[in-house]
N, CA, C and O atoms as a MOPAC input file, in Angstrom:
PM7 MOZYME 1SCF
protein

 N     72.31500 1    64.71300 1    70.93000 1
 C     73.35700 1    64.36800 1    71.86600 1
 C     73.09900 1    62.95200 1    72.36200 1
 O     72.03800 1    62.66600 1    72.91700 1
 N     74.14900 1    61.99400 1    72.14500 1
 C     74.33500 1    60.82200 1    72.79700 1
 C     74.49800 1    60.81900 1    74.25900 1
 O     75.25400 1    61.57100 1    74.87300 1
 N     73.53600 1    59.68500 1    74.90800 1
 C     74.54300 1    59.38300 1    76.03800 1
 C     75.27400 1    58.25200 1    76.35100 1
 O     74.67300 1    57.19000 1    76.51300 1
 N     76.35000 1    58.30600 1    76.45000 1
 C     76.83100 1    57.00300 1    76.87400 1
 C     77.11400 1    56.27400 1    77.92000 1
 O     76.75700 1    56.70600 1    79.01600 1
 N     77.65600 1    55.29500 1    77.85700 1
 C     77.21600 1    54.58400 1    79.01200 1
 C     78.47700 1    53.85100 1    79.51100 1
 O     79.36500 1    53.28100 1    78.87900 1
 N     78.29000 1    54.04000 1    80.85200 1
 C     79.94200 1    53.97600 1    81.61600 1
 C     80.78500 1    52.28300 1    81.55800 1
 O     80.63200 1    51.06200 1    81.52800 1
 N     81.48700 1    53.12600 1    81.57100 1
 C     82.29300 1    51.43100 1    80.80800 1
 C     82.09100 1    50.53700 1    82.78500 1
 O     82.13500 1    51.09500 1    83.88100 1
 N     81.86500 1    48.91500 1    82.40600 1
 C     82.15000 1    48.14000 1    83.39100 1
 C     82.95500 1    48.15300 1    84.36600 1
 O     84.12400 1    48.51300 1    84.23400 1
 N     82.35400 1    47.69200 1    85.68400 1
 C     83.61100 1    47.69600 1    86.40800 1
 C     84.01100 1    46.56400 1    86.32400 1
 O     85.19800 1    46.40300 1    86.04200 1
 N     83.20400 1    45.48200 1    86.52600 1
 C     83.20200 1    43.94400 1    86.23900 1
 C     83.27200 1    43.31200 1    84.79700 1
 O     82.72800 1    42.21800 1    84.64800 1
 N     83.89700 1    43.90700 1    83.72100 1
 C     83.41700 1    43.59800 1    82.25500 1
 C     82.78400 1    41.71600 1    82.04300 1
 O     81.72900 1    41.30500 1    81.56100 1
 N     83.79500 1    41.06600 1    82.55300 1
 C     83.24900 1    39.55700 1    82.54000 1
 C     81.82800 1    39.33900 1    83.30500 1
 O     80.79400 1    38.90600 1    82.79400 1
 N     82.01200 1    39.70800 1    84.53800 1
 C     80.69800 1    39.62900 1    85.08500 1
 C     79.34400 1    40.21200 1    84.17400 1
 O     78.32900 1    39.59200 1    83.85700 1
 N     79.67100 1    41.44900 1    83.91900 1
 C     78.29100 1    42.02600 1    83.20200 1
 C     78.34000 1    41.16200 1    81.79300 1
 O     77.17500 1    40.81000 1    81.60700 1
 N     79.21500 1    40.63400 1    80.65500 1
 C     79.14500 1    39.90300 1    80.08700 1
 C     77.99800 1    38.93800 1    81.04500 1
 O     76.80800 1    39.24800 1    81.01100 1
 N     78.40200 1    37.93400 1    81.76000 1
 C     77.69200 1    36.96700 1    81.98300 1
 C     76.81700 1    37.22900 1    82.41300 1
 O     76.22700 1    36.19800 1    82.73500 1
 N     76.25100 1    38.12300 1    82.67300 1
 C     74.91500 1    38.55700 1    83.53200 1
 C     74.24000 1    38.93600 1    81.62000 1
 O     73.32700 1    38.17700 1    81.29600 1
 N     74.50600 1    39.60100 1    80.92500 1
 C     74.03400 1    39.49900 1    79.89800 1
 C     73.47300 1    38.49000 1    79.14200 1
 O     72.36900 1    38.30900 1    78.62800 1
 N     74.44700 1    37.91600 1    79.20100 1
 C     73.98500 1    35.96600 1    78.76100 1
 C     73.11500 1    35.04300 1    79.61300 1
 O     72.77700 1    33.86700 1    79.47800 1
 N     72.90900 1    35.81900 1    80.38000 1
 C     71.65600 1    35.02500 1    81.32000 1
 C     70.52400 1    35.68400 1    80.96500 1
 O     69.41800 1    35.28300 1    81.32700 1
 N     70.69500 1    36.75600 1    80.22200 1
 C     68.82000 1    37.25600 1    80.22700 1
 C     68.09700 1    36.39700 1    79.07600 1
 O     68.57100 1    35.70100 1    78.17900 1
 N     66.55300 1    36.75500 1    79.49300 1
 C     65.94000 1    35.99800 1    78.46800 1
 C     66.00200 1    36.30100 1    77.05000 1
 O     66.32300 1    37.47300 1    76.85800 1
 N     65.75900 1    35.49400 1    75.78500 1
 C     65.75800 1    35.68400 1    74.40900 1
 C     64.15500 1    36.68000 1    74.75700 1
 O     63.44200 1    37.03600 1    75.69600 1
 N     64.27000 1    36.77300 1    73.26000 1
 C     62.44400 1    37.04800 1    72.98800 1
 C     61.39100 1    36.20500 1    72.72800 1
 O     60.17400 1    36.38800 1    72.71400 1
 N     62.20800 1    35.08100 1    72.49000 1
 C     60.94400 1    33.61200 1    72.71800 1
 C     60.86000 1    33.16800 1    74.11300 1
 O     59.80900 1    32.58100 1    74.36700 1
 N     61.79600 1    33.30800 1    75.21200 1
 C     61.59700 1    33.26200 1    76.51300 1
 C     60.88400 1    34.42900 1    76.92900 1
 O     60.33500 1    34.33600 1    78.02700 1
 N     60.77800 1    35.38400 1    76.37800 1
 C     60.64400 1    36.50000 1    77.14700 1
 C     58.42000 1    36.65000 1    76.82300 1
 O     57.44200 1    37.16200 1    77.36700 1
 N     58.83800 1    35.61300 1    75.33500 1
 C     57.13500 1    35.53700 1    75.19900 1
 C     56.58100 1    34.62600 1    75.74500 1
 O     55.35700 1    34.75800 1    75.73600 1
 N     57.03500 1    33.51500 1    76.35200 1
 C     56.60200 1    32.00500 1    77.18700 1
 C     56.50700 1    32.87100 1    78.61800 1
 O     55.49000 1    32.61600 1    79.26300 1
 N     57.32100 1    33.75600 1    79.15200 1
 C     57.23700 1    34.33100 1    80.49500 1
 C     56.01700 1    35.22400 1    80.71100 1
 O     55.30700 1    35.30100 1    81.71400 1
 N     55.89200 1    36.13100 1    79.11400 1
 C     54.57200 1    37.04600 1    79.10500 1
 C     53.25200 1    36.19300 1    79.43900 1
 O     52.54400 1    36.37100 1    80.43000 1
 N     53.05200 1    35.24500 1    78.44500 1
 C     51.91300 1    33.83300 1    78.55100 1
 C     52.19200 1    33.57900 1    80.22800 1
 O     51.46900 1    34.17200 1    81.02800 1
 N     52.95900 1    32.93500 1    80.57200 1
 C     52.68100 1    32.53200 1    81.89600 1
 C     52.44900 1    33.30100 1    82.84700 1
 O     52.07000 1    32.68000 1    83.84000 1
 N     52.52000 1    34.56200 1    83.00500 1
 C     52.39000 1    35.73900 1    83.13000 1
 C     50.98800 1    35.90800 1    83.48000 1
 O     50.50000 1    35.76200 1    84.60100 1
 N     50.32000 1    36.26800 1    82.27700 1
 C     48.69400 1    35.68500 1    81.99900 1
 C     48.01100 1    35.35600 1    83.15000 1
 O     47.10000 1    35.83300 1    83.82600 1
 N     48.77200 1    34.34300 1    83.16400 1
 C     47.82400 1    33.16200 1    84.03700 1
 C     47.82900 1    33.34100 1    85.17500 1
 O     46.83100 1    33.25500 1    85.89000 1
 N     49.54300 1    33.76800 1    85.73900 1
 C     49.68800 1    33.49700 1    87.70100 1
 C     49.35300 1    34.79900 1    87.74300 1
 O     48.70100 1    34.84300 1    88.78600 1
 N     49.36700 1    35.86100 1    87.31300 1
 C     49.14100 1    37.05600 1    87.95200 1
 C     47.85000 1    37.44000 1    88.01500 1
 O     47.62400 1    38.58700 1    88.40100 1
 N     46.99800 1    36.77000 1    87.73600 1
 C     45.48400 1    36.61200 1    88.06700 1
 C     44.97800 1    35.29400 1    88.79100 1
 O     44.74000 1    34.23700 1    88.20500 1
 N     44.85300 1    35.50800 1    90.11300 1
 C     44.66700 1    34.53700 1    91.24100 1
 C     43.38800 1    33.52200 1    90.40800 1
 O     43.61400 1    32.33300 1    90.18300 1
 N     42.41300 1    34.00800 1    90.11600 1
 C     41.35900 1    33.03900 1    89.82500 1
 C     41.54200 1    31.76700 1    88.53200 1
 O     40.87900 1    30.73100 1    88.47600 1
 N     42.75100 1    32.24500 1    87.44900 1
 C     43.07400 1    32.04800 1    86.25700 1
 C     44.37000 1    30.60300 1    87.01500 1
 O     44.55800 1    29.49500 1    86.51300 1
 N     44.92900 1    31.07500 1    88.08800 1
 C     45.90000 1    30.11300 1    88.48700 1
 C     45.23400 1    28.83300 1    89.29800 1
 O     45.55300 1    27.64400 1    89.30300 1
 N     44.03600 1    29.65200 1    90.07700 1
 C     43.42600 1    28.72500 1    90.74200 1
 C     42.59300 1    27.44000 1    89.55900 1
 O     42.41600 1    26.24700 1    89.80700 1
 N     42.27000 1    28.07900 1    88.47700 1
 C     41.91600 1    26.98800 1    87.81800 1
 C     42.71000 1    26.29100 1    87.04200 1
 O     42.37700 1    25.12000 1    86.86200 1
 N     43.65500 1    26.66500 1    86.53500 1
 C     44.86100 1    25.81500 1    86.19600 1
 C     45.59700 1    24.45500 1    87.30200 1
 O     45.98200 1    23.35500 1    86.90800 1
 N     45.62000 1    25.02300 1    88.86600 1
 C     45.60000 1    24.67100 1    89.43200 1
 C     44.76800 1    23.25200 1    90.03600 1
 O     45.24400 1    22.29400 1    90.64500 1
 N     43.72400 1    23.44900 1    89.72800 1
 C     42.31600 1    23.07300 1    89.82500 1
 C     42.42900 1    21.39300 1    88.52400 1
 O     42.39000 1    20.23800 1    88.94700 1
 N     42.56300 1    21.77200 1    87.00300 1
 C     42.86600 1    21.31700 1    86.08500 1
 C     43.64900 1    20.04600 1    86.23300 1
 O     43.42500 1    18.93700 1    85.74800 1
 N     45.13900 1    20.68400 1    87.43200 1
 C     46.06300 1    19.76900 1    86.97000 1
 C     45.08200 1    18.41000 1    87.50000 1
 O     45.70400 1    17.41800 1    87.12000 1
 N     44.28000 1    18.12600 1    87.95200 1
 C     44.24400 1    16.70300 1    88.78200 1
 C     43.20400 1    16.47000 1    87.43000 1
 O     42.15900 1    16.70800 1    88.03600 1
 N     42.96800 1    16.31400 1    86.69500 1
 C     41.81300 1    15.97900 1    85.25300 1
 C     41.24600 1    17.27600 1    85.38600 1
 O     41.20900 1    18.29800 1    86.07100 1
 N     40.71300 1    16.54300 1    84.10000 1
 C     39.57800 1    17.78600 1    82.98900 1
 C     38.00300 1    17.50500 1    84.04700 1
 O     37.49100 1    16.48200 1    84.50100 1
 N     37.64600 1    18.91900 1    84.11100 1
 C     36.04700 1    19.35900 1    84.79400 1
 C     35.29300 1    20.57000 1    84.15400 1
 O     35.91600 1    21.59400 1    83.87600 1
 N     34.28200 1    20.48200 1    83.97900 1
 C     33.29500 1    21.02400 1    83.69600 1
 C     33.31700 1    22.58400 1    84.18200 1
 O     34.20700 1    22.71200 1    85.02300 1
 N     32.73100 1    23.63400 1    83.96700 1
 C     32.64600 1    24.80300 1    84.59100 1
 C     31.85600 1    24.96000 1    85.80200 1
 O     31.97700 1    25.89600 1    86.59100 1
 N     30.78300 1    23.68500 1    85.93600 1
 C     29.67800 1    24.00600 1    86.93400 1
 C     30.90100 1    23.49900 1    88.06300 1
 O     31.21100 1    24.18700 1    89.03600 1
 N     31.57900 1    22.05900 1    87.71300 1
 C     32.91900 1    21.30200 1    89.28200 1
 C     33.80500 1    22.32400 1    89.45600 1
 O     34.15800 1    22.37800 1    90.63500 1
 N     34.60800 1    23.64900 1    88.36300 1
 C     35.38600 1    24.24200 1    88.37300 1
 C     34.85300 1    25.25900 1    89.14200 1
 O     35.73600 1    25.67800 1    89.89000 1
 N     33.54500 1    25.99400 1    89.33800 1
 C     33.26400 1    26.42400 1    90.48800 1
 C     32.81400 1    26.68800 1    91.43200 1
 O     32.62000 1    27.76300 1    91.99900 1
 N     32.46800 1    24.96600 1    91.83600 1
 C     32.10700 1    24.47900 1    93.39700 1
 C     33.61400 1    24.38900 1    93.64800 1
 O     34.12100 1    24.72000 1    94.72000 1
 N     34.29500 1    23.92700 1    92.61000 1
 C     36.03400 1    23.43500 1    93.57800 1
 C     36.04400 1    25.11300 1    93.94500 1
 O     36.06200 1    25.39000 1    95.14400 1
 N     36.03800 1    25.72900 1    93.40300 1
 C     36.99900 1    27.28500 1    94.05700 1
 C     35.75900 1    28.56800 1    94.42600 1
 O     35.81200 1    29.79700 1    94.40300 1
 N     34.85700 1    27.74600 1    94.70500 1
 C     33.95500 1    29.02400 1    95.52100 1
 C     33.42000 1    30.23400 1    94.22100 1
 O     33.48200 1    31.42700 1    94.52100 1
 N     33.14200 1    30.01600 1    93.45200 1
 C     33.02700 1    31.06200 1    92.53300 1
 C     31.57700 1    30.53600 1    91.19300 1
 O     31.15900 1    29.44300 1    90.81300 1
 N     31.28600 1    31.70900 1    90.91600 1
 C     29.94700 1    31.73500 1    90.22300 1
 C     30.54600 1    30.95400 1    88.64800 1
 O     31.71300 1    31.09700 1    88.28400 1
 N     29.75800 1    30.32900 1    88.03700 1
 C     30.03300 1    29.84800 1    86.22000 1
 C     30.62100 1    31.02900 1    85.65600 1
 O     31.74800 1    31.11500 1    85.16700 1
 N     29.57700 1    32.11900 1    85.79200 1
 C     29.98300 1    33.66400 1    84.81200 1
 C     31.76300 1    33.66200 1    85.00300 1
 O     32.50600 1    33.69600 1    84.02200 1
 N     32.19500 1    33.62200 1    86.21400 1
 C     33.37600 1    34.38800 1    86.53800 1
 C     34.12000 1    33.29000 1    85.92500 1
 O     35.00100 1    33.64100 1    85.14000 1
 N     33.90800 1    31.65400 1    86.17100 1
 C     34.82500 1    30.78600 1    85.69100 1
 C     34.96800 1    31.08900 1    83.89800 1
 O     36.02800 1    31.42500 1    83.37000 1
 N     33.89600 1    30.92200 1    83.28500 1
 C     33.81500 1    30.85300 1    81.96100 1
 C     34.73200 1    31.92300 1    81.39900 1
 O     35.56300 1    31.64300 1    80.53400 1
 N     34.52600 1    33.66600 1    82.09100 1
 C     34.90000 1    34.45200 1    81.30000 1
 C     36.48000 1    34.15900 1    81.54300 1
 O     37.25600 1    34.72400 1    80.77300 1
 N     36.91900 1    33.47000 1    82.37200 1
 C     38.77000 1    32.78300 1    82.92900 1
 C     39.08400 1    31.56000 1    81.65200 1
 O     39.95700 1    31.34500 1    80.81200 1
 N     38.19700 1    31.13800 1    81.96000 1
 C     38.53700 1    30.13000 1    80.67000 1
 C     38.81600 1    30.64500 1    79.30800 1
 O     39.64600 1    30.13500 1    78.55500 1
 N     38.02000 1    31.77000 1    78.99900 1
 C     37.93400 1    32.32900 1    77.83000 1
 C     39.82300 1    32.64600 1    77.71500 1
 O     40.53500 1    31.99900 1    76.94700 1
 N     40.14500 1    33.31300 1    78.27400 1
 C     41.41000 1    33.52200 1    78.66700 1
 C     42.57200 1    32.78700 1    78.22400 1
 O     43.45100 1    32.96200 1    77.38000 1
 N     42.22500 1    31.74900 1    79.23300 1
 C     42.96800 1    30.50500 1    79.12200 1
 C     42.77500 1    29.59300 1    78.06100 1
 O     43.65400 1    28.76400 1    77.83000 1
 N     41.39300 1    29.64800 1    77.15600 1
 C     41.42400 1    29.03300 1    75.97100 1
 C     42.73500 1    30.03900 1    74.49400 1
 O     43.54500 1    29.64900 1    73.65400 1
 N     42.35800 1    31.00700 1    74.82800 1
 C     43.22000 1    31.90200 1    73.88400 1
 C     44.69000 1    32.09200 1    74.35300 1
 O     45.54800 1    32.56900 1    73.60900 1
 N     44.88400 1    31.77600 1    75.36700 1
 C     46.45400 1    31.66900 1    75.61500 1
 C     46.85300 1    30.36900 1    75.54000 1
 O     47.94000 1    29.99000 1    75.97600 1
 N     45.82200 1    29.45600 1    74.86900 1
 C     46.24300 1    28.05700 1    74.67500 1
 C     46.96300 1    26.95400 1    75.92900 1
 O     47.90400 1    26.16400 1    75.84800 1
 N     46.21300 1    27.25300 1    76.86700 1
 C     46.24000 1    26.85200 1    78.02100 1
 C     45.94700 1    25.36400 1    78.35300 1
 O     46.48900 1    24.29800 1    78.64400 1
 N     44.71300 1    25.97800 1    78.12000 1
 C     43.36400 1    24.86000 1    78.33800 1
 C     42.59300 1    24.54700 1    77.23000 1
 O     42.25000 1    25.52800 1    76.56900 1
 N     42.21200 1    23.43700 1    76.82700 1
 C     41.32500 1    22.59600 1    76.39000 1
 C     40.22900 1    22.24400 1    76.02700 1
 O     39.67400 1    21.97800 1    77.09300 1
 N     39.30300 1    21.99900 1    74.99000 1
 C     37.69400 1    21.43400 1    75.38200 1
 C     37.63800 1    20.31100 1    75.02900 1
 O     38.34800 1    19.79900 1    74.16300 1
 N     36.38900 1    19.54700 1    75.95300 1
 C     35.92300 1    18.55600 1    75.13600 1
 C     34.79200 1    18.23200 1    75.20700 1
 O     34.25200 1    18.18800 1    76.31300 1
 N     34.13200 1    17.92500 1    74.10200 1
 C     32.66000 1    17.85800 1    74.96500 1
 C     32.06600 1    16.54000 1    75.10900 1
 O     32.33900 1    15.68400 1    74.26700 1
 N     31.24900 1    16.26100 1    76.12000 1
 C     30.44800 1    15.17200 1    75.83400 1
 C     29.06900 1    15.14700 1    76.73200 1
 O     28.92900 1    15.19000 1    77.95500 1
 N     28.22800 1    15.07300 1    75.80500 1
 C     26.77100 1    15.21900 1    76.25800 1
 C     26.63300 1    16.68300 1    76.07400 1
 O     26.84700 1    17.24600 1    75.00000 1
 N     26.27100 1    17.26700 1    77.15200 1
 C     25.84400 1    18.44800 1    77.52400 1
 C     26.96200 1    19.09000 1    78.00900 1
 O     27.10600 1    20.19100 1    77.47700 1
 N     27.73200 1    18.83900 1    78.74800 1
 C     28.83500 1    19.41400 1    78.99400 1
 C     30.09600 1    19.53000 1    78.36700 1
 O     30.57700 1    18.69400 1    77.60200 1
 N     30.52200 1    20.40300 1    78.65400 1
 C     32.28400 1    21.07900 1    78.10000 1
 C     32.87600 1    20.91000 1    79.18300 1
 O     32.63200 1    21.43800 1    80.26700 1
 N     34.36100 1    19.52100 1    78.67700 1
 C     35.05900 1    19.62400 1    79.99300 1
 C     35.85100 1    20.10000 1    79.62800 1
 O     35.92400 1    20.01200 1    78.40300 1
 N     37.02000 1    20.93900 1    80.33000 1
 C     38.26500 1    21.71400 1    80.72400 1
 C     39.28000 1    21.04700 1    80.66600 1
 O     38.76300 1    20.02800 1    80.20700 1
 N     40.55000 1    20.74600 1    80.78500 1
 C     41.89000 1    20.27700 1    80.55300 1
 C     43.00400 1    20.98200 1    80.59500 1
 O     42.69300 1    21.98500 1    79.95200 1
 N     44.18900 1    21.12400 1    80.95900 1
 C     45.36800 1    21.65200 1    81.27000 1
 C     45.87200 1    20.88900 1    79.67900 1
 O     45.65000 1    19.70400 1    79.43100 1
 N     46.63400 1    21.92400 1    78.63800 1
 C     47.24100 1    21.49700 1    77.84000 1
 C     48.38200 1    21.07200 1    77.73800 1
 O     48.89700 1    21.24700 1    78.84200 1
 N     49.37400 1    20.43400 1    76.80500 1
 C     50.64500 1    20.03700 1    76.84100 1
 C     51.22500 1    21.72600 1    75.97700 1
 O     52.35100 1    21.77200 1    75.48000 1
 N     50.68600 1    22.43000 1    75.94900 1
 C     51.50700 1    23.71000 1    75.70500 1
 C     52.81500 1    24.17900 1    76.58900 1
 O     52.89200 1    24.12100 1    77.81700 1
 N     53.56200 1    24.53300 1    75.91800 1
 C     54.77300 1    25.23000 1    76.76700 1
 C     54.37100 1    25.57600 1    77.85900 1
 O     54.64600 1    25.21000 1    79.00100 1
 N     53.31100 1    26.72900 1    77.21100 1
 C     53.45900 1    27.82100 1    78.93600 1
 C     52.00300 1    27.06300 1    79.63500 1
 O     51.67900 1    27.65400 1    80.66600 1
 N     51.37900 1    26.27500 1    79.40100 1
 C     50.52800 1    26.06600 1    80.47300 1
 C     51.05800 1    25.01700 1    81.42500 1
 O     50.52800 1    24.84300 1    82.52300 1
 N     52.87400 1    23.79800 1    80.70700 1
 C     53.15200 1    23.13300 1    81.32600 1
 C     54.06400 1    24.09700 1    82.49800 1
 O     54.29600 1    23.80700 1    83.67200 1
 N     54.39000 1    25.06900 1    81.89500 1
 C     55.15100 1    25.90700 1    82.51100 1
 C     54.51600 1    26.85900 1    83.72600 1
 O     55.14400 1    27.51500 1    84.55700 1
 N     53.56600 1    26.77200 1    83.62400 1
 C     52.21400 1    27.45800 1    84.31100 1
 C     52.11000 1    26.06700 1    85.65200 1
 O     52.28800 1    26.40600 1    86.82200 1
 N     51.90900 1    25.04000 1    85.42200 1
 C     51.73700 1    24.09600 1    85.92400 1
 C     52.93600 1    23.94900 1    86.81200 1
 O     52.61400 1    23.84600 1    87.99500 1
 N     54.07300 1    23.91400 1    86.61200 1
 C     55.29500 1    23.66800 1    87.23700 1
 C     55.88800 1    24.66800 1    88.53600 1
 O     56.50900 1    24.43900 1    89.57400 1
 N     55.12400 1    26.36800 1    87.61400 1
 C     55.91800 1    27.45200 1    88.53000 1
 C     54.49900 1    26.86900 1    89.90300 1
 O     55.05200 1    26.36000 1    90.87800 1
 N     53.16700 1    26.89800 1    90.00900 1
 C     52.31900 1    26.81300 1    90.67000 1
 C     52.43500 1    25.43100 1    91.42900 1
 O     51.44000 1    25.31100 1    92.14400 1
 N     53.18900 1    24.45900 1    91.52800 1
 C     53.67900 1    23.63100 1    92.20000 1
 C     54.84200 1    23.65600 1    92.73700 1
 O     55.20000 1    22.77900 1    93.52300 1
 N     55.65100 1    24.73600 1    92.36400 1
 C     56.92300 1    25.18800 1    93.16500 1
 C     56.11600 1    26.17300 1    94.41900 1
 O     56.55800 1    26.25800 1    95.56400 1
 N     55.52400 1    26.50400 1    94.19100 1
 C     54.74500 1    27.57800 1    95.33100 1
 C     53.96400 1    26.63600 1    96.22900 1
 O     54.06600 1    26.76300 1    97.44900 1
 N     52.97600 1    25.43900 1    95.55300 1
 C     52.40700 1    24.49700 1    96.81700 1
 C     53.38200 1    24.20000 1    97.60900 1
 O     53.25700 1    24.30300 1    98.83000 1
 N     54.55700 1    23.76500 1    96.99800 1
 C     56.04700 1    22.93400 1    98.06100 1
 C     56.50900 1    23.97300 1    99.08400 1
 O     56.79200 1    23.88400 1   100.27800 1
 N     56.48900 1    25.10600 1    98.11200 1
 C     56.86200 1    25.94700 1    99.39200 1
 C     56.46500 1    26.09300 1   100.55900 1
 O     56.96000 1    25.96300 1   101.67800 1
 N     55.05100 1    26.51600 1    99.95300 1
 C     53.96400 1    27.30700 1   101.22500 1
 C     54.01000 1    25.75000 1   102.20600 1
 O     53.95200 1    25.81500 1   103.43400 1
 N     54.09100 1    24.76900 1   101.67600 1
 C     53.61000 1    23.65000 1   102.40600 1
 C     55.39800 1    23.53100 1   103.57700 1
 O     55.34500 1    22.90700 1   104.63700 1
 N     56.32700 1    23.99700 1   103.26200 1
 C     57.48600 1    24.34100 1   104.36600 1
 C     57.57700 1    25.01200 1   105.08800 1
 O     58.15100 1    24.83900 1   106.16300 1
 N     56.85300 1    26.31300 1   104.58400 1
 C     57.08300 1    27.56400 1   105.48000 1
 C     55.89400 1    27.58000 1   106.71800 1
 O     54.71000 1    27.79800 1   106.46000 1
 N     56.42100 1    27.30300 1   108.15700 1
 C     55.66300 1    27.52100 1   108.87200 1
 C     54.81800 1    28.58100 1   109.18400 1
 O     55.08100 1    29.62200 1   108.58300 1
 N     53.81900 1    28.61400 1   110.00100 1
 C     52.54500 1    29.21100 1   109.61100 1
 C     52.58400 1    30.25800 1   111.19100 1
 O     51.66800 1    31.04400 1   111.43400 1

């Protein structure tokens, strides 16, 4: 047994509300960015990133947090093609990539500084 499904009340409207949803290549750039903001520590270093590339030991004196916890974030963010390496000397520095979703990552997390920075406290 089928069920079907009740005809529109708005047919144009639900048309256009249709045509606004995401494809499945938006819908995989949203999953990726996804990733990132919905884990506070993963945004904070993206966050962290945008101002230049740092090391894991600067990445967590900037945000209060042990190497272990940064590294296993990076790991993350290296496989969602986020972030970056490079090395020189002894150290591995970090970088915010020109990838879709990490610029996209970058953009939604600066719509939220502007905010919070309006909304009185």
């Amino acid at each position: 047994m089928s069920t079907l499904l009740p005809l529109p009340v708005h047919p144009r409207l639900v048309r256009a509300a249709q045509r606004a949803l995401l494809n499945d290549t938006a819908n995989q750039l949203s999953a990726r960015v996804r990733e990132v903001l919905c884990e506070p520590t993963r945004a904070l270093i993206v966050r962290a990133l945008s101002t230049g590339p740092l090391c894991v030991q600067d990445i967590g004196l900037t945000l209060g947090r042990r190497r272990t916890t940064i590294s296993k974030h990076l790991r993350v963010l290296l496989d969602e093609d986020v972030v970056a390496t490079r090395r020189s000397g002894r150290f591995v520095y970090y970088s915010v990539t020109s990838e879709l979703a990490a610029q996209t990552a970058l953009g939604v997390l600066e719509m939220f500084s502007r905010a919070a920075e309006r909304r009185p406290e």
